[in-house]
C-alpha positions in Angstrom: 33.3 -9.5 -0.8 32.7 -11.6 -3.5 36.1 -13.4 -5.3 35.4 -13.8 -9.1 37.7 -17.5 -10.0 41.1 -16.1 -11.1 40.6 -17.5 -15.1 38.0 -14.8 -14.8 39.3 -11.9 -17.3 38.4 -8.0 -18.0 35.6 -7.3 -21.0 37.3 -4.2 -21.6 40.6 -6.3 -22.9 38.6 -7.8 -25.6 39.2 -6.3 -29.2 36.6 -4.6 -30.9 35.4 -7.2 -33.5 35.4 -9.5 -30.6 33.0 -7.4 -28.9 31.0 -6.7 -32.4 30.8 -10.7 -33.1 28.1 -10.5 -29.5 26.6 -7.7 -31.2 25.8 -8.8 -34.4 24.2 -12.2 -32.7 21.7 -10.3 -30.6 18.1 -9.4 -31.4 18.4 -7.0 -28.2 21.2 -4.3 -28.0 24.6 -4.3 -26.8 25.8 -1.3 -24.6 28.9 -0.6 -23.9 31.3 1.5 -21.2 31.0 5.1 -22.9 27.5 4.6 -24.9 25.3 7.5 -24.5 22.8 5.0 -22.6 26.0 3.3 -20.7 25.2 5.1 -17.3 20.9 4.8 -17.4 20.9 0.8 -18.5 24.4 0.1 -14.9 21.9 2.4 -12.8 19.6 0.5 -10.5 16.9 1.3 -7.8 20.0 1.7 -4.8 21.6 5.0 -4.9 24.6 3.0 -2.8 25.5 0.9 -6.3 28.0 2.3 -8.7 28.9 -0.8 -10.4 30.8 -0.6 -13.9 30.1 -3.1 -16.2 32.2 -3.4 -19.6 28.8 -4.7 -21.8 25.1 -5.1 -21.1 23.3 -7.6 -23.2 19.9 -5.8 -23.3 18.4 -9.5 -24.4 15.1 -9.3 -26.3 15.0 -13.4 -26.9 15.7 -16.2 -25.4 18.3 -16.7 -27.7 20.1 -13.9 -27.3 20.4 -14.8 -23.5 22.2 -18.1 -24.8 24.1 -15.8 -26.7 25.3 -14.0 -24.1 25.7 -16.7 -21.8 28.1 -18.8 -24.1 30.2 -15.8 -24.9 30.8 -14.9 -21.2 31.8 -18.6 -21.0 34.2 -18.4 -23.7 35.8 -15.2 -22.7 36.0 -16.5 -19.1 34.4 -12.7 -18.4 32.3 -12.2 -14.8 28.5 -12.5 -15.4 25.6 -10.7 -13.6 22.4 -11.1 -14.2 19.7 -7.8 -14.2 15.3 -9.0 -13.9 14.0 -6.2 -12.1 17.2 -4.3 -10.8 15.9 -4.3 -7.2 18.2 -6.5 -4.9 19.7 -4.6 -2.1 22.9 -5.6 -2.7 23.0 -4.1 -6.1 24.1 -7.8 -7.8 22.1 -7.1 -11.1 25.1 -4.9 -12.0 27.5 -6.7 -9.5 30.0 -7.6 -12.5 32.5 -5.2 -13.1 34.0 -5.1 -16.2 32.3 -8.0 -17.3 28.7 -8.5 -18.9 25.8 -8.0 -18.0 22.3 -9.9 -18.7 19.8 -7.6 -19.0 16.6 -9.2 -18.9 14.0 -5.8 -18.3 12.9 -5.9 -22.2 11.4 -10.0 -21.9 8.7 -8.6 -19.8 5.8 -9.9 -20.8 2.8 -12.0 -19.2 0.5 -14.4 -20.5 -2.2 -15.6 -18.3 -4.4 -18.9 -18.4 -7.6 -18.2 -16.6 -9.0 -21.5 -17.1 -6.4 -22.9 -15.9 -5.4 -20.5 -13.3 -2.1 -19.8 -14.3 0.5 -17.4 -15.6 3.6 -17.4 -17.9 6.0 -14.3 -16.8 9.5 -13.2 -18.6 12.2 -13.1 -16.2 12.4 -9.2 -16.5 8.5 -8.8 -15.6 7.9 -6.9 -12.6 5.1 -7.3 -9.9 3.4 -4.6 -11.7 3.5 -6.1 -14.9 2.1 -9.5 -13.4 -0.3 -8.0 -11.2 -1.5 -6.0 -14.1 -2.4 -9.1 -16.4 -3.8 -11.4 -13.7 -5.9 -8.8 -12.2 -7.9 -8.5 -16.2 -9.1 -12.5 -14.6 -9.3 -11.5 -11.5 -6.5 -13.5 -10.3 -2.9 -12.7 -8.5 0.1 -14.6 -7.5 1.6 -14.3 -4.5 4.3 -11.5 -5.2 5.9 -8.9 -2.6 4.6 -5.4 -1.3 6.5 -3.1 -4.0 5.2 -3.1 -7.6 8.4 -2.4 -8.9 10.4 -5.6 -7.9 11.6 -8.3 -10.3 9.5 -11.6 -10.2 12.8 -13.3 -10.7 14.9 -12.1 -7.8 11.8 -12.2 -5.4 10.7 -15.3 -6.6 14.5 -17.3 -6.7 14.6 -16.2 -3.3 11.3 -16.6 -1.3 9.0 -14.0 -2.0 6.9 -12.8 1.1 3.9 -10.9 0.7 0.0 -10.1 1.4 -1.2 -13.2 0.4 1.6 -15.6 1.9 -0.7 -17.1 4.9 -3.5 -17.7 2.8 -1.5 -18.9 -0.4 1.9 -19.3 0.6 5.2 -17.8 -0.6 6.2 -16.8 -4.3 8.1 -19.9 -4.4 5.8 -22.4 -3.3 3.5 -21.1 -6.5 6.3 -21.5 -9.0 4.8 -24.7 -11.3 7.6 -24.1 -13.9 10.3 -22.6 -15.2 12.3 -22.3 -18.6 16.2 -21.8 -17.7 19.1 -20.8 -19.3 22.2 -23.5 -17.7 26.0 -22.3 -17.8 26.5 -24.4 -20.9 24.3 -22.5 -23.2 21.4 -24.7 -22.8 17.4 -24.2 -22.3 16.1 -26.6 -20.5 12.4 -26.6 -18.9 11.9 -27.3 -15.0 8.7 -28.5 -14.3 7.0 -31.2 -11.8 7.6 -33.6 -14.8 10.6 -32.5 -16.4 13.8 -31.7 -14.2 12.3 -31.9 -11.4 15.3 -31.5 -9.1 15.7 -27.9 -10.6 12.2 -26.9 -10.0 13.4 -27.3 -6.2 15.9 -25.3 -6.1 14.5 -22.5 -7.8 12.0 -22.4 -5.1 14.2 -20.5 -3.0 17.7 -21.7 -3.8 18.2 -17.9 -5.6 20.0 -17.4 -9.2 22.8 -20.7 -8.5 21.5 -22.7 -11.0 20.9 -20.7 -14.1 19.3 -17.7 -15.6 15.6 -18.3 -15.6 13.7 -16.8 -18.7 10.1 -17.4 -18.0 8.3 -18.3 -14.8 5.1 -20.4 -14.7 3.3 -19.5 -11.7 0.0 -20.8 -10.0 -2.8 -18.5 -9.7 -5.7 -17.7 -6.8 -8.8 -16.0 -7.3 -8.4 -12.4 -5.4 -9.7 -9.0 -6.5 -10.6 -6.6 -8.1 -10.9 -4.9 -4.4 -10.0 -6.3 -1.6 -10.1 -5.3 2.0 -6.6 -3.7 3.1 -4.9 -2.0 6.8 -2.2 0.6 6.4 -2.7 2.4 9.5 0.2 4.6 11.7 -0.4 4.5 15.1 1.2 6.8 17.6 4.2 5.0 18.9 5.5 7.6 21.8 6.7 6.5 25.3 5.5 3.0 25.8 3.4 2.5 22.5 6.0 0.5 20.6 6.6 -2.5 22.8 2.6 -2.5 23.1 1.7 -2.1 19.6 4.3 -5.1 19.0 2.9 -7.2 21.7 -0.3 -6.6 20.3 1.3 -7.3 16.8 2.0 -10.7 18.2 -0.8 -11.6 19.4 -3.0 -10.7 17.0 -1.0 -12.2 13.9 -0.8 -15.8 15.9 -5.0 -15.7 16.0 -5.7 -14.2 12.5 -7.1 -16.6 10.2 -5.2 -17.6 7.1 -7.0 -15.0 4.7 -5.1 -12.4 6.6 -1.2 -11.6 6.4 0.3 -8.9 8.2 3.2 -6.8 8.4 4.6 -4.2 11.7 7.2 -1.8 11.0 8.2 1.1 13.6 10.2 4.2 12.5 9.8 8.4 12.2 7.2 9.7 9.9 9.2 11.4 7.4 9.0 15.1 6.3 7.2 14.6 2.8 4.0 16.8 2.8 2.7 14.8 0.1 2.3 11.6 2.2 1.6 12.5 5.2 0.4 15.9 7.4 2.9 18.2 8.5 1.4 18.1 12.3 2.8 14.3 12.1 6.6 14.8 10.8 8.7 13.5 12.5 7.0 11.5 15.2 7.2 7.7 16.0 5.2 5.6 14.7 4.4 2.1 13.9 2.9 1.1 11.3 -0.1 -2.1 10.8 -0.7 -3.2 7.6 -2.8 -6.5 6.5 -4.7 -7.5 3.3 -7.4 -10.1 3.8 -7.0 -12.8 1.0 -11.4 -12.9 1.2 -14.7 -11.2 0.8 -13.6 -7.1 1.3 -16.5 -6.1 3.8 -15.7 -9.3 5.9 -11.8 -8.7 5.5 -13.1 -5.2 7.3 -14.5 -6.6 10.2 -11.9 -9.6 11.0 -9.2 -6.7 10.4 -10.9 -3.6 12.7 -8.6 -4.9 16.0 -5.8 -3.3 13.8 -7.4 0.2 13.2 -8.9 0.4 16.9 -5.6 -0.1 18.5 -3.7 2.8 19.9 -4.0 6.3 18.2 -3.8 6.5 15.3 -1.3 9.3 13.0 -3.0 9.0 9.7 -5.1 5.9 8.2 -4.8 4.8 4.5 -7.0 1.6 5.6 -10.4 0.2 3.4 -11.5 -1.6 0.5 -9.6 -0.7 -2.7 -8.0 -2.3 -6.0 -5.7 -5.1 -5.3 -3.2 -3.4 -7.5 -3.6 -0.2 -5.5 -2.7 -2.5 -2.4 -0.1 -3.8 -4.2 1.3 0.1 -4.4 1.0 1.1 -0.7 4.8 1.2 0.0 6.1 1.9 -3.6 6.4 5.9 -2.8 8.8 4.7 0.8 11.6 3.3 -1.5 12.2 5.5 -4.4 15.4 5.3 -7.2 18.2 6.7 -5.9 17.8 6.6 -2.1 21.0 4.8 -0.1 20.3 0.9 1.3 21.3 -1.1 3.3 19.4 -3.8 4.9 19.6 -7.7 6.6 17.2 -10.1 8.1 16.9 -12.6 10.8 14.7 -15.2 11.3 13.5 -15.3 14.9 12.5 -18.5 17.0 10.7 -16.1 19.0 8.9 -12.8 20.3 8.7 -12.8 23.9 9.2 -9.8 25.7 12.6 -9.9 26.3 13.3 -9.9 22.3 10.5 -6.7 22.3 12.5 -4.7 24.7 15.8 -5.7 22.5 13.8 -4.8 19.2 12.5 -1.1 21.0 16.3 -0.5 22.0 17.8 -0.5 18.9 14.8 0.7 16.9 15.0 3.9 19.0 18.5 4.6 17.6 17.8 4.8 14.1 19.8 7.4 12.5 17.5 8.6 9.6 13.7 9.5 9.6 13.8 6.6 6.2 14.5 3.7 8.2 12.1 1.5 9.3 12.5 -1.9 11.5 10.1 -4.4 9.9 8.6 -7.8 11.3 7.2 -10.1 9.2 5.2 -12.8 10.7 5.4 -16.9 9.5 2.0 -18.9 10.2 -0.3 -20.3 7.6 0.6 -21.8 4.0 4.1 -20.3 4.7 4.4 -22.9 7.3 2.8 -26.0 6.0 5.4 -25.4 3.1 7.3 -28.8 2.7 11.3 -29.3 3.1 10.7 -31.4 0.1 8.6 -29.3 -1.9 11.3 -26.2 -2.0 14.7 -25.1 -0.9 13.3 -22.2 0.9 14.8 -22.3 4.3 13.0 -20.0 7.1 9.3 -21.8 7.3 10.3 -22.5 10.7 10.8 -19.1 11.8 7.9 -17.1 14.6 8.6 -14.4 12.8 10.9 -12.4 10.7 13.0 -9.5 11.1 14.3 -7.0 8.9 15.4 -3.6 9.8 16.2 -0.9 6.9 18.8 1.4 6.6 17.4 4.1 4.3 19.1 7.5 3.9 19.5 9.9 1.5 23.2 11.6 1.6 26.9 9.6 1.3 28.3 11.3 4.4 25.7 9.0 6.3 26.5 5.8 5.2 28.9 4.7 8.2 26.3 5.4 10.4 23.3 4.1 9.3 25.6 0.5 7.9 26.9 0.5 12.0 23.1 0.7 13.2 21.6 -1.8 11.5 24.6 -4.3 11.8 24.5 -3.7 15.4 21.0 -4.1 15.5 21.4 -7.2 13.8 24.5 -8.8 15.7 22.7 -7.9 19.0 19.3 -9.9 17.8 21.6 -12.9 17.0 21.1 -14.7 20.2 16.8 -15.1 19.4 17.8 -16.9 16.2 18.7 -20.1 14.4 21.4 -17.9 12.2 18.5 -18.2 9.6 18.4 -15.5 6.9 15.7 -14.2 4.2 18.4 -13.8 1.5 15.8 -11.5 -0.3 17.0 -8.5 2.3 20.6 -9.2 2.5 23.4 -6.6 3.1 26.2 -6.8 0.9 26.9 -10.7 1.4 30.0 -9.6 3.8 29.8 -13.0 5.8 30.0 -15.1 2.6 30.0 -19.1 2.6 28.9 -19.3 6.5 25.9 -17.1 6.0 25.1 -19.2 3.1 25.4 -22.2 4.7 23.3 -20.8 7.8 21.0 -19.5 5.4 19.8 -23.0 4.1 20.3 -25.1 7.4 19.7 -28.6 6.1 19.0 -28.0 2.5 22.6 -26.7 2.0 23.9 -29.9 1.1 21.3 -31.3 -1.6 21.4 -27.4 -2.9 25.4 -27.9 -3.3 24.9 -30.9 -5.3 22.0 -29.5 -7.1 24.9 -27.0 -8.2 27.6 -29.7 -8.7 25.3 -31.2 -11.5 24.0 -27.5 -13.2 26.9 -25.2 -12.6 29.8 -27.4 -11.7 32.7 -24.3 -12.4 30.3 -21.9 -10.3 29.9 -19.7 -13.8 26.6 -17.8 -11.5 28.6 -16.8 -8.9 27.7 -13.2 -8.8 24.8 -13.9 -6.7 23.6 -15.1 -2.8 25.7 -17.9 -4.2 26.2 -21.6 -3.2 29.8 -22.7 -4.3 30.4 -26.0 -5.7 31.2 -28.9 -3.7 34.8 -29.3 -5.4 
């Protein structure tokens, strides 16, 4: 659990003109516990979160961000901070009785194609940013779900299709304008604050609240050659399709990034053919980051293994790619996931992976491995704080379900799964798939190995009283 610092005190104690005084300084609107919209703006994407904030600063300026910021401050009130509402862990609503920074309104995207790059609001979605750069025929590396925040994904790594070729979200983050815990906006640039550009590549939401990212952009699209293919993954299928998954991944060329994930086809005639409900099966996706019809070839291996269930493989609109898992995680579905980083993918962690995957509980999980190679590996220590580059590959089963009654049994799978999977790791973590933060400081400090130190003291110096605590957070050296 997270502990809020005891000066910390309730927004529902504060009188009414108090309240009003935030009000009348915002642009944006101020919701409050018992407005008609109170429940739709505390409501994100994981039907586990029922967090009850006392306001929500629906900011529509930067400005009104500062505003908010500097009266949390001065009423010593707990402070969350909402982009695109999708973290796990529900923290974009994660203050209770305190205020909320809603950023979803400061959406908007401005793209440079001369200069191939982008300025994004830091409540812009994937969607919105694929949306713009795609006009250009450009993209930033972003994540595999159009409806995630830039911020959250970016802050804290940001795997996706296009992270061999052109590394993480983080490594493309040129700039950034951010809100500090003293009311301030400062810009974070490679010429200008230089140590905070650092730690927003991957250091997550310790150091401020950032209010426009500045990303670099690569030329990909308007189609691009993409795998989504379920294979059959009866009997002895799995552990092959994974060794294959291996293999292959380790010999791919940079232009392609892959992700595996095994689980049950689900019943939901609108996705996939009622013959196929309920089966195993393991899914092979890639996008090639390249010419589509050569993409095609380099990528067949992945269609021609095993038998395939159903195949949504073949040249299409990048920001049709972009979609291919948006219907698997809808609003309101329950949650709960965790990663690992593993050193390796032998055989005997296969069999260990097959084990557990076997037990999942509901036909919504999946068990997902990402692999590491390419630009995600010649990342530099000193070029971000993302800690994981040295990972084979990563894993990260989900615990998706849909009814309350199931939660202890799903939460005891995957926490098993993970605790058993422990021994074929550094204790590494992508902090993007987290659970609900149980293991607190050590996981942090697992988390970031060797960078944990120069991230504390980047805190020390931009949020010495840990004001952004309600986060994957990094607590001040004193």
């Amino acid at each position: 659990m997270l502990h809020l610092q005891t000066t910390q005190v309730l927004a529902s104690h504060l009188d009414d003109q108090t309240v009003q005084s935030l009000a009348n300084q915002l642009q944006g609107e101020l919701i409050r516990a018992g407005d008609a919209n109170y429940d739709e703006a505390r409501a994100v994407w994981n039907g586990m979160i029922d967090r009850h904030p006392a306001l929500i600063a629906r900011c529509a300026t930067v400005e009104d961000v500062v505003a908010a910021v500097n009266f949390a401050r001065k009423h010593h009130l707990p402070l969350a901070v909402r982009g695109g509402g999708h973290n796990v862990a529900g923290l974009a609503v994660a203050a209770d009785d305190g205020l909320v920074v809603d950023l979803s309104v400061l959406n908007q995207v401005e793209v440079d194609p001369q200069a191939r790059t982008a300025r994004a609001q830091g409540g812009a979605t994937i969607g919105d940013l694929d949306a713009a750069t795609q006009a250009h025929g450009l993209a930033a590396p972003m994540g595999v779900v159009s409806a995630t925040g830039i911020a959250g994904l970016t802050l804290g790594g940001g795997f996706g299709w296009l992270r061999n070729k052109y590394g993480l979200s983080c490594d493309n983050l040129i700039g950034a304008q951010v809100v500090t815990a003293d009311g301030r906006v400062v810009t974070a640039n490679e010429n200008e604050n230089r140590d905070l550009l650092w730690g927003l590549r991957g250091g997550g939401g310790n150091f401020g609240i950032v209010t426009e990212f500045e990303y670099q952009l690569y030329p990909v699209g308007p189609e691009v050659a993409f795998t989504f293919i379920l294979h059959d993954a009866e009997g002895d299928n799995l552990k092959r399709a994974i060794q294959f998954y291996r293999d292959y991944s380790s010999q791919a060329p940079d232009e392609i990034s892959t992700i595996m994930a095994s689980g049950i086809v689900p019943p939901e005639p609108e996705l996939f053919p009622e013959p196929i409900h309920h089966k195993p099966f393991v899914l092979l996706g890639a996008m090639y980051a390249g010419e589509a019809a050569e993409g095609q070839q380099v990528m067949k291996p992945l269609i021609d293994f095993g038998e395939p269930l159903v195949d949504f493989s073949g040249i299409m609109p990048y920001v049709e790619a972009q979609k291919a898992f948006d219907a698997d995680y809808p609003d309101g579905l329950r949650y709960y996931w965790k990663s690992l980083n593993l050193s390796r993918l032998d055989d005997e962690v296969i069999d260990r992976f097959v084990e557990h995957a076997r037990r999942q509980p509901s036909v919504f999980s999946t068990v997902d491995l990402w692999y590491v190679g390419g630009a995600v590996k010649r990342g530099s220590a000193s070029d971000s704080a993302f800690h994981g580059r040295q990972a084979a590959f990563l894993l990260s089963p989900e615990a998706n379900w849909e009814h309350p009654e199931d939660d202890e049994a799903n939460i005891a799978w995957l926490r098993e799964f993970i605790a058993d999977m422990e021994e074929f790791s550094d204790g590494s973590r992508y902090l993007n798939f987290p659970g609900f933060l149980e293991e607190g400081d050590e996981m942090m400090r697992a988390a970031f190995g060797d960078k944990y130190q120069r991230l504390q003291a980047l805190k020390d110096k931009y949020d010495p009283t840990n004001f952004f605590s309600l986060n994957q957070n990094i607590k001040p050296s004193h």
